[in-house]
C-alpha positions as CSV (number, residue, x, y, z in Angstrom):
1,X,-62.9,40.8,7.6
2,X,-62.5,43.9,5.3
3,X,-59.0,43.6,5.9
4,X,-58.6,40.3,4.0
5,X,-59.4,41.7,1.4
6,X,-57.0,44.9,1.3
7,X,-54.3,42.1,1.9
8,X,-55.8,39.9,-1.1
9,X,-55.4,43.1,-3.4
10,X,-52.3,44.1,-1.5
11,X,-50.5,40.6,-2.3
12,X,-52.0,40.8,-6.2
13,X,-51.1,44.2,-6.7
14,X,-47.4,43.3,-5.8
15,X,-47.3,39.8,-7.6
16,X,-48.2,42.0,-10.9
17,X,-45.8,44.8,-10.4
18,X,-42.6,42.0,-10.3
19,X,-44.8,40.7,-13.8
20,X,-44.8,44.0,-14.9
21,X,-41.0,44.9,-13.9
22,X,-39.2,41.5,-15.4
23,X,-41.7,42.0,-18.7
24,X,-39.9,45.5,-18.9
25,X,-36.4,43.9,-18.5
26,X,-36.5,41.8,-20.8
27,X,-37.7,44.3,-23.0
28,X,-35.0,46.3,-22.3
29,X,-32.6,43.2,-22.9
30,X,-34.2,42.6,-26.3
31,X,-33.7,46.5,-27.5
32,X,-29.9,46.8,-26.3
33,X,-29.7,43.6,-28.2
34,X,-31.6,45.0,-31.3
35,X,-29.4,48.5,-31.1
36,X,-26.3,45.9,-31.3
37,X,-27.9,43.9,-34.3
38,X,-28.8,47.2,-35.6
39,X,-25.3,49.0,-35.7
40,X,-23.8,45.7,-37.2
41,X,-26.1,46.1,-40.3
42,X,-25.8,49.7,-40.7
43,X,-22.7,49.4,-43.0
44,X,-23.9,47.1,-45.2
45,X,-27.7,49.1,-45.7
46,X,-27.8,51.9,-48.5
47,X,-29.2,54.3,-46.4
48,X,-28.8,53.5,-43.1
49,X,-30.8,55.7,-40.4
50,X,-28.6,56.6,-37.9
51,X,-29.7,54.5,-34.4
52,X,-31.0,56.6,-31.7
53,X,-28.4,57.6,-29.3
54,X,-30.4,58.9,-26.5
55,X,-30.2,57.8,-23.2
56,X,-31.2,53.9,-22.9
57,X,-34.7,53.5,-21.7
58,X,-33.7,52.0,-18.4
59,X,-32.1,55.4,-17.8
60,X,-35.1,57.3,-18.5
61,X,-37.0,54.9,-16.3
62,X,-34.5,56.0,-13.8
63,X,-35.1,59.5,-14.3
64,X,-38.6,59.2,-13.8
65,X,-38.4,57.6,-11.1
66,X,-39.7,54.5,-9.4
67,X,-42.3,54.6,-7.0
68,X,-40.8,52.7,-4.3
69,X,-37.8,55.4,-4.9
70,X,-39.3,58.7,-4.6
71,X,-41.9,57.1,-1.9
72,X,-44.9,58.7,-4.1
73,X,-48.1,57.1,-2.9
74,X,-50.4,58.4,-6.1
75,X,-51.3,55.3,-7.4
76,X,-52.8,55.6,-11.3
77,X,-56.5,54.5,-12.2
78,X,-56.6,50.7,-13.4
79,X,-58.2,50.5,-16.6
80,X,-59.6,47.2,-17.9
81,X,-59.5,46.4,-21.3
């Protein structure tokens, strides 16, 4: 029976991760739409601060890899709070 439970966290664990991922795209949708809102208003601001042109987080995301794309198995510690 132990292994109804492995499958249990198995299925939960996955469920959160697709949470998790479409959380962080629409995250992502709302900040390319913000940089856009953002370089509109720059013109009209007295001192603007320029926007940040680095690479858009989904890149760095990219760069750091996912785990299903680098097959890593570490897994980090789940902390409650």
């Amino acid at each position: 029976m132990p292994i109804n439970g492995y499958d249990s966290a198995f299925e939960l664990a996955t469920e959160e991760r697709a949470e998790v991922r479409l959380r962080i795209e629409q995250l992502l949708t709302r900040g390319e739409m913000l940089d856009k809102l953002l370089e509109c208003l720059a013109p009209f601001v007295s001192s603007p601060k320029p926007v940040e042109e680095s690479a858009p987080v989904s890149e760095q995301l990219v760069v750091a890899g996912h785990p299903e794309e680098n097959h890593s198995h570490e897994v980090p510690a789940h902390h409650e709070g």
